[in-house]
KOLLO-177807 format. One record per residue (C-alpha): y, z, x. Coordinates in steps of 0.5 Angstrom, whole numbers, padded with zeros to 4 digits, always signed. Example, Ala and Ser with C-alpha at 12.3 -4.5 7.8 and 13.67 -1.06 7.14 Angstrom:
2
-0009+0016+0025;-0002+0014+0027;
//
This chain:
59
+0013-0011+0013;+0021-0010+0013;+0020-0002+0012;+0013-0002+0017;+0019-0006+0023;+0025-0001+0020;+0021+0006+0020;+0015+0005+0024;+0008+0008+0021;+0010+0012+0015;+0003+0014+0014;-0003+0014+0018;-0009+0013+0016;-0014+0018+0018;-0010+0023+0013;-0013+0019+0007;-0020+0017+0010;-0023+0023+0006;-0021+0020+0000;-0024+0013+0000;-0032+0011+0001;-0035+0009+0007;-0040+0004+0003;-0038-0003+0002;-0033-0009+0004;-0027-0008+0009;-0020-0007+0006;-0015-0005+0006;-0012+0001+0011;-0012+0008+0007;-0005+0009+0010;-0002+0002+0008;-0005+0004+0001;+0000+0010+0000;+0006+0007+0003;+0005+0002-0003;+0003+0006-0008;+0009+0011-0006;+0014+0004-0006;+0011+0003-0013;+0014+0009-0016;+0021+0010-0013;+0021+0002-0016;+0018+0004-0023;+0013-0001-0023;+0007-0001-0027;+0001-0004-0023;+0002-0011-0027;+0009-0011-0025;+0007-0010-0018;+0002-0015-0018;+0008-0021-0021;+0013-0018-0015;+0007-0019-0011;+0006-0026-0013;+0013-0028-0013;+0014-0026-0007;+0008-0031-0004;+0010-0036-0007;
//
């Protein structure tokens, strides 16, 4: 969120519609699925430590 207040919109979804599906349930933006997946990688975090991050931080 503190990326989203300091930059704005970093990516915008209609870039990455084309590479999800349109079937199935509500999710998450397209967009907001690449700005954590590029934050992931400059940090060196496997997806397990994402998630424990993640997890730790709702708490």
């Amino acid at each position: 969120m503190r990326v989203r207040d300091e930059f704005g919109v970093v990516f915008e979804s209609e870039r990455f519609v084309a590479a999800f599906a349109h079937r199935g349930g509500p999710s998450v933006s397209p967009g907001m699925l690449a700005l954590v997946s590029v934050l992931q990688y400059a940090e060196r975090l496997t997806d397990r430590q994402a998630a424990d991050a993640v997890r730790g931080r709702i708490d």
